[in-house]
N, C-alpha and C positions, 0 to 999 in steps of 0.2 A: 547196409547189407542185410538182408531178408534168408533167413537161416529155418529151413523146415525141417521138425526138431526129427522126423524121421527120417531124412538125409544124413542128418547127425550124427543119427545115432550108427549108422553106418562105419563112421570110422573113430566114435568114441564111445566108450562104453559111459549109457546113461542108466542110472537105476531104476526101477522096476518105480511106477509113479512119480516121475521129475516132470516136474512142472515150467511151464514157461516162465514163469516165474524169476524158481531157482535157477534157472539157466540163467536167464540178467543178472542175478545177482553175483554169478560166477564167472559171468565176463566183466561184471563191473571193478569186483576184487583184480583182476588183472588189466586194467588201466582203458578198458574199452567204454563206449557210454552209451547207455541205455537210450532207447528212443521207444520202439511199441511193440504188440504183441497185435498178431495179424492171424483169424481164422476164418472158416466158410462159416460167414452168419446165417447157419440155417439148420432145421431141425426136422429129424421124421413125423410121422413116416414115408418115408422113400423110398421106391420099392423098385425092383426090375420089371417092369411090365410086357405082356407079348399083345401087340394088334391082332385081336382075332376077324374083327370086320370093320367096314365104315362105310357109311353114306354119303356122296357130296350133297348139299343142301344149296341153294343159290337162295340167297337173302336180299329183300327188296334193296337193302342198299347198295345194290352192289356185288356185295361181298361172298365170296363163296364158301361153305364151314364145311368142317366134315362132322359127322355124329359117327363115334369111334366104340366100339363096347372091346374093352382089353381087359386079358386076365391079369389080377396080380397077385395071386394066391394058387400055386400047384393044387389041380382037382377041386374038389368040392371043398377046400378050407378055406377059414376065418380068414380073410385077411387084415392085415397091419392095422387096418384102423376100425377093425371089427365088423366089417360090413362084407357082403357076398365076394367070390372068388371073381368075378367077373362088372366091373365095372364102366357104366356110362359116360361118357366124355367128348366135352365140346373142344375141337381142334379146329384151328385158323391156320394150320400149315400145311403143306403139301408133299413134303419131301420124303414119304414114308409109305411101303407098301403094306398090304398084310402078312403078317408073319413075322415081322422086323419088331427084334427088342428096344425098347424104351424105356426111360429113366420116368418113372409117373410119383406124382405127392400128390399123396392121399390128402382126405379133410383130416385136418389136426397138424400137419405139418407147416414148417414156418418158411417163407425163402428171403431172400437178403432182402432187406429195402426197411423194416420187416416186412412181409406180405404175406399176413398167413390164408391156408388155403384151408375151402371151407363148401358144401356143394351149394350149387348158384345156380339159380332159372336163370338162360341165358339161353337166346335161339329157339324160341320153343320146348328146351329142354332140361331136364335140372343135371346140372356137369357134375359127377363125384370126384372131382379131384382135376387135376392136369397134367400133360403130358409136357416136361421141359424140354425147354432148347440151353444148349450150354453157355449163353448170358445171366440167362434166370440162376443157373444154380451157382454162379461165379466164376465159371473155368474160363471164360474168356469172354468178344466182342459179339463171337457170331449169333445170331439173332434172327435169319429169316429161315430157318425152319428147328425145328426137334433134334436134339440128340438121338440119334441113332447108333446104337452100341456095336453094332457089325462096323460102325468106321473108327472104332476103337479097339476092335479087336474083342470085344466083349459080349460077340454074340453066341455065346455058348453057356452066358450066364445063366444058372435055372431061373424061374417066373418066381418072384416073390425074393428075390433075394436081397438082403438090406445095399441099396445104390451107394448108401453116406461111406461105406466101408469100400464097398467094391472100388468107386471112385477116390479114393482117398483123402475124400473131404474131410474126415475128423481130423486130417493133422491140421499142425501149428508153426505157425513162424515166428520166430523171437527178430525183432531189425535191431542191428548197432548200428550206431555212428564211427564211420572210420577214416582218422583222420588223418591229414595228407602223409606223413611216414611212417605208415603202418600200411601199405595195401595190398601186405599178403592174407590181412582179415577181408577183402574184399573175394574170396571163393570159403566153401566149405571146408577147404582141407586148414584155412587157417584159423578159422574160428574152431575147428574143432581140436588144434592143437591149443590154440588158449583157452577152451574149457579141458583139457587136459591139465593144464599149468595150475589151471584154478582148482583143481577138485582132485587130482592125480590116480583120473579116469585114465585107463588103458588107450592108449592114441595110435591108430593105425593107418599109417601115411599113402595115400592112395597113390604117389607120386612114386610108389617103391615097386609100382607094378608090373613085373615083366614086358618090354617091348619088344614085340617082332621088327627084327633089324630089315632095311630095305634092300632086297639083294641087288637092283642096282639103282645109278645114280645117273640116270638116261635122259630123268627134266631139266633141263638146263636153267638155271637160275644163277645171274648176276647182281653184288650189290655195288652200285657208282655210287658213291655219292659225292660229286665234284665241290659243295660247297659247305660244308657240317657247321653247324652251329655251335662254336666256343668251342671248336676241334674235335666235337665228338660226331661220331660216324653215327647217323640214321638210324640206321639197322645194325643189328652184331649177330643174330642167327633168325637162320630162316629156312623152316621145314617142310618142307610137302610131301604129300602122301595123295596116293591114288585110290578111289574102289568105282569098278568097274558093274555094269548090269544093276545097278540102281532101281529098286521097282517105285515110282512117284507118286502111285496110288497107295502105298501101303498106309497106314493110319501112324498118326504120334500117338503110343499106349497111352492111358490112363493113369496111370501112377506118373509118368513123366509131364503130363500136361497140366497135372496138380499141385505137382513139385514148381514148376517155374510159373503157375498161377500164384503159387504162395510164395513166391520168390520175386515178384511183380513184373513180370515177366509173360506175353501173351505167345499162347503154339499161334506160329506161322504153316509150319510144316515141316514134314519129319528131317527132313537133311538140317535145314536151317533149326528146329529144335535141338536135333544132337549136338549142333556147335556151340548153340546155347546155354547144353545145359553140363556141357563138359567142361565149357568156359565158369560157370558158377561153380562146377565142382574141384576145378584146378586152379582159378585165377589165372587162366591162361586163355586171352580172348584168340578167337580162330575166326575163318573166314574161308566160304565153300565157294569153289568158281564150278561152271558149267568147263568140263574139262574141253568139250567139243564145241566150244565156243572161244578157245583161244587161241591167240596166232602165234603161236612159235611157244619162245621160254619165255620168262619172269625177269625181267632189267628193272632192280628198285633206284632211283633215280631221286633228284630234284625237279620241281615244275621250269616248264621253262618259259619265260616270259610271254603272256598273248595265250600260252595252251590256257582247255579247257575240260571241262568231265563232267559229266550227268550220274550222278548220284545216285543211289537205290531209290532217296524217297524220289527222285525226277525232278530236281533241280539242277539244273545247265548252272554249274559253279565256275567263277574265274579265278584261278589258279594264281598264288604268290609264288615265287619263286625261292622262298624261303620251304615251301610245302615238300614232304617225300612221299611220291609215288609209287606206286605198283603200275607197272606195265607192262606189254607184249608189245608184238609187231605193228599193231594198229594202233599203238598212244597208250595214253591213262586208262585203266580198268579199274583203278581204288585208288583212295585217299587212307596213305598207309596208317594204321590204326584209329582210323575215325570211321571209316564208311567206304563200300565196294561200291563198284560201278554198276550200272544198269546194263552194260555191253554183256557181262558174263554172269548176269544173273540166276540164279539155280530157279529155276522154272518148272508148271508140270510135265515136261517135257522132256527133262532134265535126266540122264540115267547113267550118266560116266559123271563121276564128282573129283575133282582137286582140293585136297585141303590145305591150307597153309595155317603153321603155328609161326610166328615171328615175335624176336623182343626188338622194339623199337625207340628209340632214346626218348624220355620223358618229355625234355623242354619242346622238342619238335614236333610233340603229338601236341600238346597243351598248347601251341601257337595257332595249329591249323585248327586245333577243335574252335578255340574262340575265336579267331579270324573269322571261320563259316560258319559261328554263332551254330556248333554243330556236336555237343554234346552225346555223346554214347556210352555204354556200357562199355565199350573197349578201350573207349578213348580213356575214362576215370580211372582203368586199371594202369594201361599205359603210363599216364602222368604220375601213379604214384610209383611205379616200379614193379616190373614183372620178373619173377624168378625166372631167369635165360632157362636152367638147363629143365625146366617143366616141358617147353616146348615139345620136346621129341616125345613123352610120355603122354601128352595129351593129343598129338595128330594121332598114337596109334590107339588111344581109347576111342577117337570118334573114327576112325577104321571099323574098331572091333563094334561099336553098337552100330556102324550103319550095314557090316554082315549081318548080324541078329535080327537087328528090326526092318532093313530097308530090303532083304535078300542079296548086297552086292556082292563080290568078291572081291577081296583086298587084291590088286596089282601092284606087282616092285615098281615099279612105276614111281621115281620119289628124287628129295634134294634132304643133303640135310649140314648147311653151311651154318659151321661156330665159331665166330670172333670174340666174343665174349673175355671178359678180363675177368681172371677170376678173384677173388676178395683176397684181399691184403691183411697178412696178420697185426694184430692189433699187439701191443705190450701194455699192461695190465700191470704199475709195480703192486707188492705189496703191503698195505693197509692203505691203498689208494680210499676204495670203496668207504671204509672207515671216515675217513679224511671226510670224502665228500659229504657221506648222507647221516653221519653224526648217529651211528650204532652201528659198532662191532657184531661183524660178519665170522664166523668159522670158516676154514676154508673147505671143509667138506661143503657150506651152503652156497660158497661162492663156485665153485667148481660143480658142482649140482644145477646148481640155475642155471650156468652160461652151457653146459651141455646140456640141458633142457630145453635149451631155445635153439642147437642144432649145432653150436660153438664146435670147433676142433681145439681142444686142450694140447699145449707144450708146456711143461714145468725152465721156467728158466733160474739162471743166478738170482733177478730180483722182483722175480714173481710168476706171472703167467704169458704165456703167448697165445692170443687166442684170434681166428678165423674165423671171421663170421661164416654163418649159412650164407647160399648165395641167394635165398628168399628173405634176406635183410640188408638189403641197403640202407638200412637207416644207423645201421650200424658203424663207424666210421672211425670211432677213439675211443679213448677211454673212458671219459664220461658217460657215451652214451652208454658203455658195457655196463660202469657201476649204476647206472640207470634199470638196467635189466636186471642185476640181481637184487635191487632193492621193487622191481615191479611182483617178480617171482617168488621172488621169499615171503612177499608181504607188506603193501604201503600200512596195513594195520599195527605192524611192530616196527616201526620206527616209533620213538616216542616223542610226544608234544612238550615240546621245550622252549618257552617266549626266549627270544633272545633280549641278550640287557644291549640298549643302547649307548654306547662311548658318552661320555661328558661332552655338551656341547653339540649333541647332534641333533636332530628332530628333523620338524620343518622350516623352511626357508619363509624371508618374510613375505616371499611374492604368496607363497603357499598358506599362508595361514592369512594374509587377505585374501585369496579367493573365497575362503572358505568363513570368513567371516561377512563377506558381504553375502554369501550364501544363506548360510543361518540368520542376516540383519533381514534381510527380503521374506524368507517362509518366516521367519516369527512376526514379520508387519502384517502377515495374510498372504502373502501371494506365495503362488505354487511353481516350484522349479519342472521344467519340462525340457526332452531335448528333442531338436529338428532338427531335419531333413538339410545337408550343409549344400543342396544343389539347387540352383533356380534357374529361372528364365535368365535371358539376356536384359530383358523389361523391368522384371523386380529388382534386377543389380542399378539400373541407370534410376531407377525411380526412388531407391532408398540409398544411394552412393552416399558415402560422407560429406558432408555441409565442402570440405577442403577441394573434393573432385567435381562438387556440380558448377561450379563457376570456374571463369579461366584470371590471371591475374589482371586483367581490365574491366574484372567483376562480369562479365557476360556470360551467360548459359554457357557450359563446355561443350562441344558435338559431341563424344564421347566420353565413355567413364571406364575405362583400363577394365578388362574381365579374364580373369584366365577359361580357357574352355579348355573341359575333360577331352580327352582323346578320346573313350569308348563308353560314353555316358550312358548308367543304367536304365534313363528315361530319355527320349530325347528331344523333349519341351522342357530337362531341363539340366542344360549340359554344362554349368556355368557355378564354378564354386563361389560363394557369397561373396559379398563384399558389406552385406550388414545382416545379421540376425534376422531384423523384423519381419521378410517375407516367410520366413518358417513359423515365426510366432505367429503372426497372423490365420496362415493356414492351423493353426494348432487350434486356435481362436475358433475357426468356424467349423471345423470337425465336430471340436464341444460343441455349438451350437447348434449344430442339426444333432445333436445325441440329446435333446433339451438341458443340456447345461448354459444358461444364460449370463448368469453373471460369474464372471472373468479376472480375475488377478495373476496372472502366468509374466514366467521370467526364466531366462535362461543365458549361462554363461559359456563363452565359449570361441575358439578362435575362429576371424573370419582373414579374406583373401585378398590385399587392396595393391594388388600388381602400380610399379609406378610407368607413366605412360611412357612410350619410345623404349623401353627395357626388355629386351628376347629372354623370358625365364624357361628353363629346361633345358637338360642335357641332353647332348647328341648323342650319346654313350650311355649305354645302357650296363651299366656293371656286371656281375656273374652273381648269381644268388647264394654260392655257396663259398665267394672267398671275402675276405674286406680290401675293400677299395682303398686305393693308396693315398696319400694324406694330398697331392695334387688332386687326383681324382674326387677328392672328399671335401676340398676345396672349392671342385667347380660346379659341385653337386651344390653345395649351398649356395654358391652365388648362383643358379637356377631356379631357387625356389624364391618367391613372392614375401613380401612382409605378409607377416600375419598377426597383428595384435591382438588382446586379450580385449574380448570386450564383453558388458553385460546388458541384456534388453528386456525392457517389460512393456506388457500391454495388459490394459485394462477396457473392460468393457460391462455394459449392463450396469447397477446397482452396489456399489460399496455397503452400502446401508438398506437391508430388506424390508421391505414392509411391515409395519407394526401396529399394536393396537396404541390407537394417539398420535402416530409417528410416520409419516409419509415416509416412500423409500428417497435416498440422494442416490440420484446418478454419478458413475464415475465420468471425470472432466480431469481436463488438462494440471488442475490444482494436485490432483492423488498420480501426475506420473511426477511432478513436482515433490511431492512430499515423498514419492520413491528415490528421485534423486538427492534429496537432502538425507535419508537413510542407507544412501552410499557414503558420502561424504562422513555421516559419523562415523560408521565404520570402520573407515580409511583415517580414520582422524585428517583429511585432506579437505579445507576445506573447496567445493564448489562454486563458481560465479554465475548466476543463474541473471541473462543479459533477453533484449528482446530479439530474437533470430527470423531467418525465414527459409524453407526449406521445399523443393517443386512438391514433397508428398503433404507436407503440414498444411493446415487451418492459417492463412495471413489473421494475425492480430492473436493467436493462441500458439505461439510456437517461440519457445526462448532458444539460445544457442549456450552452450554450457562451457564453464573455463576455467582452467587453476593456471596458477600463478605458479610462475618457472623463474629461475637465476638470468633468462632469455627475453622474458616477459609472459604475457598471459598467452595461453595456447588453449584453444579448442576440442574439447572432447565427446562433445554429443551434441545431443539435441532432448527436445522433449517437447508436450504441447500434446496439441489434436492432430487425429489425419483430417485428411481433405473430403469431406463428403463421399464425395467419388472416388477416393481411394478406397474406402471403408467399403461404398456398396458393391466395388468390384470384387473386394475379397467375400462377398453377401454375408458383412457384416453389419451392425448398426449404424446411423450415420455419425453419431460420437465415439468413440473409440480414442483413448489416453494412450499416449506410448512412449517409451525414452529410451536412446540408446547413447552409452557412455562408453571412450575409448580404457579401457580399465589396466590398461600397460600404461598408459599418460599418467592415470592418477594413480598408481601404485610408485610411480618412480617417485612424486615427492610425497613421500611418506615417512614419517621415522622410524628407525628400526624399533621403538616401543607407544605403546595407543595407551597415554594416562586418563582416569575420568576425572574432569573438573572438580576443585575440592566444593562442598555443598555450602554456601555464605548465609551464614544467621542472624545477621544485622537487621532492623526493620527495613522496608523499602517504602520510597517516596513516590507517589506517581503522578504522572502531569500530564496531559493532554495537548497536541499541537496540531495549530489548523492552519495548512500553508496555501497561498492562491499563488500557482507558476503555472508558466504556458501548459496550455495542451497537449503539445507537441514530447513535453518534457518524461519522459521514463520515470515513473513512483521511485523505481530501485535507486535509481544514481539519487533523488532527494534525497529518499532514505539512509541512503549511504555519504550525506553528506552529513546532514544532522547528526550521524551517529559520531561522525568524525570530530565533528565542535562541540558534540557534548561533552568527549573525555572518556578516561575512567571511571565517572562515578555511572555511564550508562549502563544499566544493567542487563535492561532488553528493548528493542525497539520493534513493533508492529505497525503497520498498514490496514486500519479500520476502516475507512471512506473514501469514496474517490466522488464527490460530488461535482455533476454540471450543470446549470441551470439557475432559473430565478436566483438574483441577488450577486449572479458571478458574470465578469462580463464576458461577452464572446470571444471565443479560441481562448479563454484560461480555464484554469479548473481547479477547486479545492483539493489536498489531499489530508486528511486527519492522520495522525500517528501518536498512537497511545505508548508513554516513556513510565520507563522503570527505572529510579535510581537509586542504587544503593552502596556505601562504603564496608568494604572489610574490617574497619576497626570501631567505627562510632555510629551512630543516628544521627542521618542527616537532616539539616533544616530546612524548612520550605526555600528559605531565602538561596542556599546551597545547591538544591535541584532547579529552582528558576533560574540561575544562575547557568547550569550546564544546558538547561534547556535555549536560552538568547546566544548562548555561545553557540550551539549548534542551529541557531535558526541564520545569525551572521554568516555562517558561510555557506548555506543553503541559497542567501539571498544576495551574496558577492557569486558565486557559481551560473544561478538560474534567475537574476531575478525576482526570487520569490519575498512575498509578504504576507505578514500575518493575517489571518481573515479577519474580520470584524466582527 
């Protein structure tokens, strides 16, 4: 909401020098949030100018100019920018006669973009200055000719008069953010009562303003509404009001067209401006019909299946029948608090006007507005709640400014139907407020605040009985009240108070692994980032888990299970994940067009792995404001998808930069490996890192990852390289490391405590072993068999060489393994480690075959 601070100051007293500033800082004390400060970027001098003559000049290109000499200094004075009373000017527009005042900047003045102005050979001529149109100076779109002051009503202004004042471009708008139960801050009158709350500025409620009552009730207006949504009726009041003799030529003044420029808000025209801007002053959206444009009365209604309606902006929309209408004799005329029709559009033409103020039930605006992707100014008030009994105050404000500015006559001519319910007392005991917000309240401060915000005070036996205003529905219980006297009195005096945590509370052990494989990942180098949790249908099937890309006769699956969003924010990519990596990926190459090239990125986070043949979602759409019943709550979960805990890194470019002496190392499949071995510490859980194969990975770079369950070993990721052409399609490089791990799989065998190995001080023995088994044979299972026959005394075992060629015969292959062994209590003997060493090579060579190399 866009608040011009001299709108403002109309119904609060601001002090002589407040600044935009301290305005934010006085709605931010009352729980509103800051967003920006908005003004006419532009500087004199600006002057009132009069055409005294002009030339048209035809220019070879084409183009026809006028050569204009306009006064902008009364008589023989100095003007604004010190130079003659009458100045020379090159004009491209046409829409101006002689005589007709104009808005001219002088050289020295600045216009929005910045563009300062300055005199310029141009046309044969040197221009002192320019004659604007009201795009240049910010008042709005229009663009193909000049501001002319006589269509503002401003042609009576003397020559030389400062324009920046006249047009009211020195003010200023302060914007809050207003969020959704709050949206009586979405009009002036609310913002100006919580800078009242905030600063205990005099507050003068514009809604208190005498209405001329309608002497009769001759417009026939009906509300049906045969189908209400969760029993609430459409509509609850709905006012109209007539004025007659309309003049369509008359101008939106100037102070009004700068008001709702600075309110972001563009003059249409004066009927349509007055409802504009009566609606930003009251929070009560309105809507002007061509009164001689409609067939009979007003029947608000439901769509009915197959109808249709043409819009303002001129889109032919098809109608849900969930949607409430406005209509006459001839169908839909509006899509009730979104948008009027084009049938009874107020036109130039236009000079009998119908106004309607209506409050229309929140949930049923906020369906149609996103259903036709059709967002308005009425509809955002709508949704958040509009004070019902504003209505009749604000049809007769935009009566009384369209006698004043448009010439009409107000006609009894009118409807004015209230269903409306009115607010329900609340019971307040007391020392509630106490209780909740943890500082003792007076009850003068509690009975102050809650009648400051519009409360109806009753003193009961055990406490207060208080009625909200009916410009607060958000107001509903008790909480919310001692919410309010703690917003009013002051979130600054409540005091900071850590609370102590109970014996035995904290985090949970899933919780403090998440967050230690967190911290294990950025302290190894790589950077936590979060995506985008929506993808292709194509990234889901291309990175599904190792479990969904084959069917159980091992063959390619046709399908890989996807839930698809209903109203997906993009719609290439309607499809919530089923793995991490296509977000990384994309995260990947953002950096890399930013020249960020080398890559270490990681991110934890649930993803969506629907099981196939399974219908997830409820048919049943609950009520937003009650809780669903423990059935209900029931079916609600078994609707939703497995979504496990998982964590994914992707590496690319350079682990090791270039150096002097020291070539750079690329990252490769070994550093997403050595990331998955820095989960597994972690986790104290260890990993089985096996050879895999995956449609996206690198064949012969791609392991399949497993911990050991009371079940047997189970599956949790993967890791390795992409596929060339996976990599160039996201235009990254064609190596790129990646590894994703199911991190609910490896959290469950974990124990509830992570000890660090005690540090062994013994000497170690170390022996070297060089085994010749097939080719065919996987290092790892060697590895892991010798480890197996050495025993206890092995300390560490690695994988140094994989030798094939001369001296080995064909289809076998050496593998060397460098051994550590050492005893916890003694120093071992040579004879003691060769010993663990033959014992670990026997079962290598009962297993695979294998024998020692020669």
């Amino acid at each position: 909401m866009r608040v011009p601070l001299s709108w403002l100051g109309e119904f609060v007293d601001l002090e002589p020098g407040t600044t935009p500033e301290a305005v934010h800082a006085a709605l931010v004390s009352v729980g509103l949030e800051e967003e920006e400060i908005h003004r006419f970027e532009l500087s004199g001098p600006i002057v009132v100018g009069e055409v005294l003559a002009f030339v048209r000049e035809p220019q070879t290109n084409g183009k026809v100019i006028n050569w204009c000499q306009v006064r902008v200094a009364p008589g023989d004075e100095t003007a604004a920018d010190g130079g003659p009373a009458v100045h020379g000017i090159v004009c491209g527009a046409h829409n101006f006669v002689v005589g007709d005042k104009v808005v001219v900047t002088l050289p020295g003045a600045v216009l929005p973009g910045p563009f300062p102005i300055a005199p310029r050979k141009t046309y044969g001529h040197v221009s002192d200055g320019m004659i604007a149109s009201a795009r240049e100076l910010g008042l709005g779109d229009e663009h193909d000719g000049i501001l002319r002051l006589v269509n503002l009503g401003l042609d009576d202004a003397p020559v030389g008069t400062d324009a920046i004042a006249l047009l009211g471009l020195d003010d200023t708008a302060v914007e809050v953010n207003v969020t959704p139960d709050r949206g009586y801050a979405f009009s002036i009158r609310g913002i100006a009562r919580e800078y009242s709350h905030a600063t205990g500025a005099a507050f003068r409620d514009p809604a208190l303003a005498t209405v001329t009552a309608v002497s009769t009730i001759d417009f026939p207006v009906t509300l049906a509404d045969a189908a209400p949504i969760r029993g609430r009726v459409g509509a609850s009041v709905f006012v109209t009001r007539a004025v007659r003799g309309v003049d369509p030529s008359r101008p939106t003044p100037a102070w009004m067209i700068t008001r709702l420029a600075l309110a972001g808000m563009r003059s249409i025209s004066l009927v349509v401006d007055v409802t504009n801007y009566v609606m930003l002053e009251l929070g009560q959206p309105l809507h002007g019909y061509d009164l001689d444009a409609l067939a009979g009365g007003i029947l608000v209604r439901r769509a009915e299946p197959g109808e249709k309606l043409t819009t303002l902006d001129g889109v032919v929309r098809a109608l849900n029948p969930e949607d409430l209408l406005i209509t006459d004799e001839s169908g839909a005329i509006g899509l009730a608090g979104v948008m009027g029709g084009r049938s009874t559009e107020i036109g130039t033409s236009t000079t009998n006007v119908l106004i309607e103020a209506a409050n229309f039930d929140p949930v049923s605006i906020a369906r149609s507005a996103r259903r036709h992707k059709l967002p308005s100014e009425a509809s955002r008030r709508f949704e958040r709640g509009v004070d019902p009994q504003v209505a009749v105050v604000a049809a007769a404000r935009v009566v009384q400014l369209l006698v004043d500015l448009a010439g009409g006559t107000a006609d009894g001519l009118g409807s004015a139907l209230d269903s409306s319910v009115p607010p329900v007392a609340i019971e307040l005991p007391r020392d509630f407020i106490a209780g909740l917000i943890g500082r003792t309240y007076s009850d003068d401060e509690e009975r102050s605040a809650l009648a400051e915000i519009g409360g109806l005070l009753v003193e009961t036996p055990t406490g207060l009985s208080v009625t909200p205003p009916t410009w607060r529905p958000d107001l509903t219980d008790k909480w919310t009240l001692a919410e309010e006297v703690a917003r009013i009195v002051g979130y600054d005096s409540i005091p900071s108070v850590l609370p102590v945590a109970p014996p035995g509370r904290g985090l949970t052990l899933v919780q403090r692994l998440r967050r230690t494989v967190a911290q294990t990942l950025a302290a190894t180098g790589h950077t936590e980032v979060l995506a985008y949790p929506f993808v292709s249908e194509a990234d889901n099937r291309l990175f599904a888990p190792l479990a969904t890309t084959t069917d159980a006769a091992g063959a390619a699956a046709a399908e890989v299970p996807q839930i698809r969003v209903a109203n997906p924010l993009d719609g290439e990519a309607p499809f919530l994940r089923t793995s991490i990596l296509p977000g990384l990926l994309r995260i990947a190459h953002r950096n890399r067009s930013r020249g960020i090239t080398d890559l270490a990125v990681f991110e934890q986070g649930l993803v969506f792995r629907p099981v196939a043949g399974i219908r997830y979602g409820s048919l049943v759409v609950p009520a937003g404001a009650l809780r669903p019943s423990t059935a209900l709550e029931a079916e609600l979960n078994v609707g939703i998808p497995p979504q496990p805990y998982c964590v994914a890194i992707a590496l690319t470019g350079n682990t090791v930069r270039h150096q002097p002496g020291r070539p750079p190392i690329a990252a490769g499949w070994q550093d997403a490996l050595a990331a998955v071995q820095q989960v597994a510490l972690a986790t104290g859980v260890p990993i089985l890192v096996r050879q895999g194969a995956h449609p996206a990975m690198h064949p012969g770079r791609t392991a399949e990852l497993f911990v050991a369950t009371p079940a047997g070993e189970r599956s949790v990721g993967f890791a390795g390289e992409l596929l060339p052409a996976v990599a160039t399609g996201f235009d990254l490089p064609a190596v790129v490391a990646v590894a994703e791990i199911t991190l609910s799989d490896v959290f469950a065998q974990a124990g509830a405590e992570l000890h660090a190995a005690s540090i062994k001080t013994m000497p170690a023995a170390t022996q070297d072993l060089s085994l010749v088994v097939s080719a065919t044979v996987p290092a790892a299972e060697v590895l892991a068999a010798v480890a197996e026959g050495a025993g206890p005394l092995l300390d560490h075992i690695e994988l140094v060489d994989d030798y094939r060629g001369t001296g080995i015969e064909p289809g076998r292959k050496s593998l060397t393994f460098a051994l550590r062994f050492r005893a916890t209590d003694r120093t071992l003997t040579a004879a003691e480690a060769s010993d663990a060493k033959l014992a670990g090579v026997a079962v290598a060579a009962a297993r695979f075959d294998a024998t020692l190399r020669e």
